[in-house]
C-alpha positions as CSV (number, residue, x, y, z in Angstrom):
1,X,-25.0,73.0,-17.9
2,X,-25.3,76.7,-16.9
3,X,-27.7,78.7,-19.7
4,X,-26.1,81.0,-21.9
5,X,-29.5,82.8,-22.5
6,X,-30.8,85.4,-20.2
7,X,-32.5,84.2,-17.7
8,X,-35.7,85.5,-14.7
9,X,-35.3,85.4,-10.8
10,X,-38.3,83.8,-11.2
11,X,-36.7,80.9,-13.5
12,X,-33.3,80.5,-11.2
13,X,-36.0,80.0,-7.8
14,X,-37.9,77.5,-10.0
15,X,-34.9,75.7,-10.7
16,X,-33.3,76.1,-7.1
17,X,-36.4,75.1,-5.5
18,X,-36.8,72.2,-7.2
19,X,-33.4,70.8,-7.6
20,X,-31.2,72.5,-4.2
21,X,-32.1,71.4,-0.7
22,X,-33.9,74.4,1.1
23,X,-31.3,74.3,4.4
24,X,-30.9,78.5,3.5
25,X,-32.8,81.3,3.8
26,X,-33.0,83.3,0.6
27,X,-33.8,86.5,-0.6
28,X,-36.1,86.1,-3.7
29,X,-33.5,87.9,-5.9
30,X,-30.8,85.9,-8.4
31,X,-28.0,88.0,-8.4
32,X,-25.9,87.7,-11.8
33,X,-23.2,90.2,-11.7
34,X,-20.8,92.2,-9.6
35,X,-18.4,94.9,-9.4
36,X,-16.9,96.9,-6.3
37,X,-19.8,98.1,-3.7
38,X,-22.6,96.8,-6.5
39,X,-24.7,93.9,-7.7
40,X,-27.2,93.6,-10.2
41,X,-29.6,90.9,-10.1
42,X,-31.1,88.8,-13.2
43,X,-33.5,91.4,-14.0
44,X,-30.5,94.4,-14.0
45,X,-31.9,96.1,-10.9
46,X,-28.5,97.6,-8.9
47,X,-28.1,97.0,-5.5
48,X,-25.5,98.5,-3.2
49,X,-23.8,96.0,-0.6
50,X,-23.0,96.9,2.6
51,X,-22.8,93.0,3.3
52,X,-20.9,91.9,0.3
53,X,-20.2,87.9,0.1
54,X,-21.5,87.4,4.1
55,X,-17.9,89.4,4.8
56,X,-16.0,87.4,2.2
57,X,-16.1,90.2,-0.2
58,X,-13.6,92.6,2.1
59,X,-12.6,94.3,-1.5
60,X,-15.9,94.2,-2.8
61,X,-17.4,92.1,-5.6
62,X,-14.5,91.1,-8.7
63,X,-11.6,93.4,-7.2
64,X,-9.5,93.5,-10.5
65,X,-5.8,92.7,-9.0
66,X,-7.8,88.8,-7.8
67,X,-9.5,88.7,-11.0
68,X,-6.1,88.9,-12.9
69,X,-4.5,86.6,-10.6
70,X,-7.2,83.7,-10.7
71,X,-7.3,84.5,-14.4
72,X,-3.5,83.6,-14.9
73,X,-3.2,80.9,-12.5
74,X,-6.5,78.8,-13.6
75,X,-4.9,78.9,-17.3
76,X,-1.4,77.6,-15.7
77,X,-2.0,75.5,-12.8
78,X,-5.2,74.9,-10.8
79,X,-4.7,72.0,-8.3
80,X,-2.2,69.9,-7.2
81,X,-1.9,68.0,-3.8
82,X,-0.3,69.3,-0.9
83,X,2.6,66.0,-1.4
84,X,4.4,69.1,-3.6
85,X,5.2,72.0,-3.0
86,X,3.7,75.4,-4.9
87,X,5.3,79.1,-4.9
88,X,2.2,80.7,-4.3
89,X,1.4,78.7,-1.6
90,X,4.5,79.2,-0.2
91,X,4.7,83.0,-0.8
92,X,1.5,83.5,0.9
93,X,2.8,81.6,4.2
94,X,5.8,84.2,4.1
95,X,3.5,86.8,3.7
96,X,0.9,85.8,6.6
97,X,3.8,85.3,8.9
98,X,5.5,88.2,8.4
99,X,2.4,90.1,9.3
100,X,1.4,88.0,12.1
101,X,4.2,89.7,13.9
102,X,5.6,86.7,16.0
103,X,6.7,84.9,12.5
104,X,3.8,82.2,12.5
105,X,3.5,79.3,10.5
106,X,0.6,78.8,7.9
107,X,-2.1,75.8,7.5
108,X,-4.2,76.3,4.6
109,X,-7.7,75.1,4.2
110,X,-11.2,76.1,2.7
111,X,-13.6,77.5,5.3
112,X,-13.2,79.0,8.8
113,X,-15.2,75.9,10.1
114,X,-12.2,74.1,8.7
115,X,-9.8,76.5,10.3
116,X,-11.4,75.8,13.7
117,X,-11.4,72.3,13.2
118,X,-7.6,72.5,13.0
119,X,-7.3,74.9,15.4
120,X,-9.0,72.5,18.2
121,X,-7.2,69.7,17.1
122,X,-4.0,71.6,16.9
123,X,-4.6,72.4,20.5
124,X,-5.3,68.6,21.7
125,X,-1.8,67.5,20.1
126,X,-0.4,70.0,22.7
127,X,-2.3,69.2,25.4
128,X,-2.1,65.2,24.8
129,X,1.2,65.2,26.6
130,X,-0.3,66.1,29.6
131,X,-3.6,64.7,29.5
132,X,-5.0,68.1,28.3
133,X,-8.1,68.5,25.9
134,X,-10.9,70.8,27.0
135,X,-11.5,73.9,25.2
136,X,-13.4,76.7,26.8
137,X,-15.0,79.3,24.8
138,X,-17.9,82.2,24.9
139,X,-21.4,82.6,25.1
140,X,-22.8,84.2,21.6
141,X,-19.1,83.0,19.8
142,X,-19.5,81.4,16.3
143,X,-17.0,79.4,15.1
144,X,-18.5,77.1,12.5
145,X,-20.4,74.3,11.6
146,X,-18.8,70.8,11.9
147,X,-19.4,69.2,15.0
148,X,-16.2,70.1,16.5
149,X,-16.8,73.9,15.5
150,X,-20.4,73.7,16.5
151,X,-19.7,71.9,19.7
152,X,-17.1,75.3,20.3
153,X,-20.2,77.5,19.8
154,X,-21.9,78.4,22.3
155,X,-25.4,79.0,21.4
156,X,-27.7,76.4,21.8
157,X,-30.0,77.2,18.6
158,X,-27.3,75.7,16.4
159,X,-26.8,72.6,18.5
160,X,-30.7,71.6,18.7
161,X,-31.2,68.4,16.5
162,X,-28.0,67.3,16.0
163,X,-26.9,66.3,19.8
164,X,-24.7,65.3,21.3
165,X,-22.3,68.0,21.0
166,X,-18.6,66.7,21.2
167,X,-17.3,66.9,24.6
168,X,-14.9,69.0,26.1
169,X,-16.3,72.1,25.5
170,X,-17.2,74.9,28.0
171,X,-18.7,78.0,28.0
172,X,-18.1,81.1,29.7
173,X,-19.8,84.6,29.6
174,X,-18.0,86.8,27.0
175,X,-16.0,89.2,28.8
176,X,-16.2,87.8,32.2
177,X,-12.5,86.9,33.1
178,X,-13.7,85.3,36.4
179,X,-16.0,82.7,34.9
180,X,-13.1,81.9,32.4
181,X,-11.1,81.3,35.5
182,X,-13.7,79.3,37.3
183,X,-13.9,76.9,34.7
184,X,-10.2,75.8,33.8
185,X,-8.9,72.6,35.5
186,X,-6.0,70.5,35.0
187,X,-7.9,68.7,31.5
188,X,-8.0,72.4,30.0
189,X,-5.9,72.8,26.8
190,X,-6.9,76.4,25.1
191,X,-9.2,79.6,25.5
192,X,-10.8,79.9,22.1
193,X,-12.7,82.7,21.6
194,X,-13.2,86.0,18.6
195,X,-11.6,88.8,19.6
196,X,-14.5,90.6,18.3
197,X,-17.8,88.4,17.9
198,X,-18.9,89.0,14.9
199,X,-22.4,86.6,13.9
200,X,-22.3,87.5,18.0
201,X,-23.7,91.2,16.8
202,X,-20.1,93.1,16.9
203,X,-19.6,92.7,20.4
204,X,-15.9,94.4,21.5
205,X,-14.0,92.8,24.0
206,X,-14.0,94.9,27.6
207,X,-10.9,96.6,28.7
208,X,-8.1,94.3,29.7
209,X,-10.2,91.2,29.0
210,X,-7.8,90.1,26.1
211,X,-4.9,91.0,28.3
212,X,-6.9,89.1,31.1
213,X,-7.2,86.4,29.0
214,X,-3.4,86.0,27.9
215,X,-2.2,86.1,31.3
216,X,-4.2,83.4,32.8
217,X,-3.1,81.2,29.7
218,X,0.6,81.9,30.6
219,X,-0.3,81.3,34.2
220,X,-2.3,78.0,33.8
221,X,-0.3,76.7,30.8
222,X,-2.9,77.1,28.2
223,X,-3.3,77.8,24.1
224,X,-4.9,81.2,23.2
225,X,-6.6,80.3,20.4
226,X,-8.2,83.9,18.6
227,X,-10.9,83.2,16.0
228,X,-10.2,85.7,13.2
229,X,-12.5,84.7,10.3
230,X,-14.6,87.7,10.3
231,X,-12.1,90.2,11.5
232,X,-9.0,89.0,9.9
233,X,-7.2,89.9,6.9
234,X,-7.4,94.2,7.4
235,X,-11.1,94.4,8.1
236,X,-10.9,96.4,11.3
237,X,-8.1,98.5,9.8
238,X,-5.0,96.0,11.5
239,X,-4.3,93.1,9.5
240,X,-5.7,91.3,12.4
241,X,-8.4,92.1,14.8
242,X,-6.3,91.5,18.2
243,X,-3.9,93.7,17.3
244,X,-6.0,96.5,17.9
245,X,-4.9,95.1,21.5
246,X,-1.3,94.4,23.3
247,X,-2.0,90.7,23.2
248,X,-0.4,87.7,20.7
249,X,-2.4,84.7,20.7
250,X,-0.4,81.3,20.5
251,X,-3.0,80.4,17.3
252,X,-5.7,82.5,15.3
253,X,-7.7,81.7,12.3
254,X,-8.7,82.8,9.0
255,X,-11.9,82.8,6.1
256,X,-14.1,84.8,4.6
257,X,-11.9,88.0,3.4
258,X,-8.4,85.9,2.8
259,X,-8.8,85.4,-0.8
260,X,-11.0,88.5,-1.9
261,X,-14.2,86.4,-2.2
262,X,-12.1,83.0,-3.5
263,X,-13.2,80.4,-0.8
264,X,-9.6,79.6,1.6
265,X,-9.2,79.6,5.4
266,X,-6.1,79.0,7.3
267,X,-4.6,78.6,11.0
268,X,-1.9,80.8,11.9
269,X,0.4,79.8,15.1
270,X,3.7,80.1,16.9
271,X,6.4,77.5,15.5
272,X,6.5,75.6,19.2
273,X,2.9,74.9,18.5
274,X,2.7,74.5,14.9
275,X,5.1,71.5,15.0
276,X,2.5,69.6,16.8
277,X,1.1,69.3,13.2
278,X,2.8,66.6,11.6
279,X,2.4,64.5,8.5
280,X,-0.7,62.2,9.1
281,X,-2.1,64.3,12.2
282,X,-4.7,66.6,9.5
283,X,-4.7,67.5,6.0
284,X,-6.9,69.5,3.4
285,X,-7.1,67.9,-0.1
286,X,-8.2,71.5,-1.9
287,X,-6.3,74.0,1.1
288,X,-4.0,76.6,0.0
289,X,-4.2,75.4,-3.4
290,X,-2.5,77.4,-6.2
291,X,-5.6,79.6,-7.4
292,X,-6.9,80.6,-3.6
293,X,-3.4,81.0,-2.9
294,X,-2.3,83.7,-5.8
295,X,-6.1,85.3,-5.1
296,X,-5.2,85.9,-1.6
297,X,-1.4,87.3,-2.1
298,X,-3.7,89.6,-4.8
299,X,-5.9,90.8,-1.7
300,X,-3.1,91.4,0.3
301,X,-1.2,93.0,-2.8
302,X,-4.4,95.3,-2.9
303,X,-4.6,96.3,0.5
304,X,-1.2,97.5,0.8
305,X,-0.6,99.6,-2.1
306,X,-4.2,101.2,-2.0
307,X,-3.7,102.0,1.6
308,X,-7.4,100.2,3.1
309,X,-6.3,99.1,6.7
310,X,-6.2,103.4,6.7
311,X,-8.9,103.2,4.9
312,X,-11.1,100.7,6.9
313,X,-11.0,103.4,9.7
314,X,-11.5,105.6,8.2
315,X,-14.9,104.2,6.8
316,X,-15.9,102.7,10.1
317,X,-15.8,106.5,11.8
318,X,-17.7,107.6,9.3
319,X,-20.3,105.0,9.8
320,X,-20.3,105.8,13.3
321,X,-20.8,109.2,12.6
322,X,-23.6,108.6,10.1
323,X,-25.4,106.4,12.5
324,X,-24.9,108.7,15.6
325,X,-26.6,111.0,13.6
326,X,-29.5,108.6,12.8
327,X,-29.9,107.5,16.7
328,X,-30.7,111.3,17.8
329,X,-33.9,110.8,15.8
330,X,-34.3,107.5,15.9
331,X,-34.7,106.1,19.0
332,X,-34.8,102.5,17.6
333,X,-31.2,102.2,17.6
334,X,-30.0,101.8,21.2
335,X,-26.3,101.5,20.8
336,X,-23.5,101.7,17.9
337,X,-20.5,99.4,17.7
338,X,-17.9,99.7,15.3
339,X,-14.4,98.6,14.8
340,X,-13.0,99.5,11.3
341,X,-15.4,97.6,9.0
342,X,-17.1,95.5,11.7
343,X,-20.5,97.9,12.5
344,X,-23.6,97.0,14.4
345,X,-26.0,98.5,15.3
346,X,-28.4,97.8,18.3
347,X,-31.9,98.3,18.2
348,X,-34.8,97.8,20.3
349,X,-37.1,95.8,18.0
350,X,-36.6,93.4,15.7
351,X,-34.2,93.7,12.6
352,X,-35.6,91.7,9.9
353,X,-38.2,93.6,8.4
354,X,-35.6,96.3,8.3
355,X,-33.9,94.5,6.3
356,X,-36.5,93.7,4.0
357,X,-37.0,97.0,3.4
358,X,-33.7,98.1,2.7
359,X,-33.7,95.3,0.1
360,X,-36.8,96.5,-1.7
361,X,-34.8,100.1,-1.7
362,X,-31.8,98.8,-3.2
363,X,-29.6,98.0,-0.2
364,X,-28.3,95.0,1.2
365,X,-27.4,94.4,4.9
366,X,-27.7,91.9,7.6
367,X,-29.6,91.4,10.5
368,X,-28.0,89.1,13.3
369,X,-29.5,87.9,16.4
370,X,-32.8,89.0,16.1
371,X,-31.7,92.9,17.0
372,X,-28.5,93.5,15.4
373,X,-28.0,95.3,11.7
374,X,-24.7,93.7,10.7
375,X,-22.3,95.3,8.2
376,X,-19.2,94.3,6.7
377,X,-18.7,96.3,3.9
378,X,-15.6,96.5,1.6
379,X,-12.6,98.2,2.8
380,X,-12.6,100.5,-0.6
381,X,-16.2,101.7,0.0
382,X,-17.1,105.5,-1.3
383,X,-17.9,107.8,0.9
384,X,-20.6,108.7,-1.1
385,X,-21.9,104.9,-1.3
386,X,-21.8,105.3,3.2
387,X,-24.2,108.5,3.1
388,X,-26.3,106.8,0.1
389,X,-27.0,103.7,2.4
390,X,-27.1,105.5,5.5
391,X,-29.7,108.1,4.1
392,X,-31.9,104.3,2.8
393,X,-31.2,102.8,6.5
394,X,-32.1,106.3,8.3
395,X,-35.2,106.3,6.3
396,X,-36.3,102.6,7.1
397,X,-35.8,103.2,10.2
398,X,-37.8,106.1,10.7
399,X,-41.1,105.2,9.1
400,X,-40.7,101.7,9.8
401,X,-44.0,100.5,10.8
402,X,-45.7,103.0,9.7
């Protein structure tokens, strides 16, 4: 059982160390308490998070309107199995679809790995009919880690040790509509692919690729399959990351953000496709189950009536602004990508000791492939708490080394 007496950093590593398998990374910090933009760790030092809950916490850490949902609903009804039906699970599908904007049809589950899982196999019970079942996706995507996930990723470094990779899968250059084209044959079911690549280092899709990429599935007879997990759910200031773009995929998935930090994932899709699902073809025991499910109409409840797709914009040109002003001393930083809450920044040497250092300052952020500061802040961020972390980042960056 948990202690009820205040506890070290140190004692919580001890215990983790000794008791946890080591397959993560970890900051030696034990975080204890949250609330917006902030955390405090075990020994009550505050830390502002530009990274909150690896992009789960799109309202920040406790947002109150989830907290008061997940507070009523685990004292009336936590789980039951998806053999009956709920309201809040069937409030959120109204909810989803309606802002899907082609009425789609909801599968709940836990995790975006989960979400891809259905969204492949979604795609082979389309394709079966006509002997369809290859998948092609992009180089630097991230889509998960079960083998059918990882086996759509297409970066070798999470495939080493744990070949073969299912088959099926090809990979094309990100924004190269040619080598998309190249590689579809009469086997190929769906493109699958984030609209923006997010563990990718923010990477924005070129002009017309999207476009590109819906046409040559209308021509060829294919599933568009968008991974939204990182960008979905109002991040980039659209409820969805391709709508930025005048493009409807035939599926797209969710995670992270959906339930305001509660862990759910889901698979959105047209209702010709979605009836490929029937009883017996895939199932989640724990997916869209009452608690996630009143936590995520709370997020969406949030968004709307505080105004934070606006919002997100609005805090992602101010980031860009910030860091513009940073690159014109700092020559580290090479480029500056940002949609909405989705901001990366390029630099020319490696990321992690940046990181490091913000930590020690009070900041945290992310570093992805090897040169990319990742941030996903929360949609309701201060403008105050931007400058705060920019000025700690600005200063990192320019006396780092020294």
């Amino acid at each position: 059982m948990a202690s009820t007496t205040p506890v070290s950093s140190a004692d919580v590593i001890a215990l983790a160390k000794r008791h946890l398998i080591g397959n993560y990374t970890r900051y030696p910090v034990c975080l204890v308490r949250g609330e917006g933009s902030w955390v405090w760790d075990a020994e009550g030092r505050r830390y502002l998070d530009f990274f909150p809950g690896w992009g789960c916490g799109l309202l920040g850490h406790c947002p109150p309107k989830v907290v008061q949902a997940v507070q009523e609903q685990v004292a009336t009804l936590i789980h039951v199995p998806n053999t009956w039906y709920t309201e809040p699970q069937a409030a959120l599908g109204q909810a989803i679809g309606e802002r899907s904007g082609f009425d789609g049809r909801s599968f709940f589950c836990n995790s975006g790995t989960e979400a891809t899982e259905a969204a492949i196999k979604l795609a082979r019970l389309n394709g079966k009919p006509q002997g369809k079942y290859k998948i092609v996706t992009m180089t630097n995507g991230f889509h998960g880690r079960t083998m059918g996930a990882l086996s759509a990723t297409a970066q070798p470094k999470y495939h080493a040790g744990v070949e073969p990779m299912l088959p099926g899968f090809l990979y094309a250059p990100y924004g190269d509509l040619d080598a998309v084209s190249k590689l579809i044959d009469n086997e190929t079911a769906a493109i699958l692919l984030e609209p923006i690549q997010g563990e990718g280092g923010i990477n924005l899709p070129p002009d017309g690729y999207l476009v590109g990429l819906r046409q040559l599935c209308d021509e060829r007879g294919l599933l568009l399959i968008f991974d939204e997990v990182q960008a979905g759910m109002g991040r980039t200031g659209k409820w969805f990351g391709h709508q930025h773009w005048p493009v409807a995929p035939d599926i797209f998935t969710l995670a992270k953000a959906m339930a305001g930090g509660v862990a759910m994932g889901g698979l959105v899709a047209t209702p010709t496709v979605a009836e490929k699902l029937k009883p017996g073809t895939h199932a989640a025991t724990f997916g869209g189950n009452p608690l996630a499910a009143r936590a995520a109409l709370a997020t969406i409840e949030t968004i709307e009536e505080e105004g934070l797709l606006a919002r997100a914009e609005q805090i992602g040109e101010r980031f860009r602004t910030r860091f513009q002003q940073i690159q014109q001393k700092c020559p580290l930083i090479t480029e500056i990508r940002v949609k909405g809450t989705m901001i990366g920044v390029q630099l020319s040497v490696e990321g992690a000791p940046v990181v490091q250092q913000c930590l020690e300052r009070g900041l945290l952020i992310n570093c992805t492939h090897a040169t990319v500061l990742r941030l996903l802040p929360a949609v309701n961020l201060a403008d105050d708490q931007i400058d705060d972390g920019c000025s700690v980042i600005e200063d990192v960056l320019l006396h780092l080394g020294s």
